[in-house]
N, C-alpha and C positions, 0 to 999 in steps of 0.2 A: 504494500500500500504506500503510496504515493503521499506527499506532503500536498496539501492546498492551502494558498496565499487566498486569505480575504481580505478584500478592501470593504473595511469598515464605514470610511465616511461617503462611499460610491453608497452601499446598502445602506445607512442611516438617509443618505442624500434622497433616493429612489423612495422610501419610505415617510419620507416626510411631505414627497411630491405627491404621491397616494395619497395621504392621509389630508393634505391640505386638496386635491380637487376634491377629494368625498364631501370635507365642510362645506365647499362650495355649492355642491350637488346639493348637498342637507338646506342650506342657505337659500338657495333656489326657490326648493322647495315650501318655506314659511317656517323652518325649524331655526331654532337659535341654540349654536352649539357653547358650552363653556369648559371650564373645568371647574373642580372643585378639591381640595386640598385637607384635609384630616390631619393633624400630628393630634398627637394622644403622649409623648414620651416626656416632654421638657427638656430633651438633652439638646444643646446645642447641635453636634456634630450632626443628629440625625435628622433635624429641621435644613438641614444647608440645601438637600437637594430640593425639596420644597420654597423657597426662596429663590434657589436659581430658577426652577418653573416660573414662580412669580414675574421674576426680571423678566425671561424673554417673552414670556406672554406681553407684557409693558414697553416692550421696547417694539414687538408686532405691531402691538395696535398703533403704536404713534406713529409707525412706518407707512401701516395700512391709511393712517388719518390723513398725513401728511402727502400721500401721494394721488389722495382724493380732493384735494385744492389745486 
């Protein structure tokens, strides 16, 4: 058996382009997509990816705002 090389941010890339026409589809349609975010722990450490969500969801939409003016 054979080694295989994955390109991770090609399949996160493709994956993201999926996932963003479906909202669009969803959008389309009269559906309003979000997220929503639980911590339940109080530890620092394990609140940071939940925050970085935050960021790039906020840095989206200002993208998306901004390129609709």
């Amino acid at each position: 058996m054979t080694a295989q090389v994955i390109d991770g941010r090609k399949i996160a890339t493709n994956l993201k382009s999926q996932v963003f026409d479906e909202i669009a589809n969803l959008r389309s349609n009269g559906f309003h997509c979000g997220i929503a975010i639980l911590t339940v722990s109080g530890d620092f450490a394990s609140d940071s990816p939940a925050r970085r969500i935050g960021r790039e969801r906020l840095h989206r939409y200002a993208s998306a705002a901004a390129s609709r003016r």
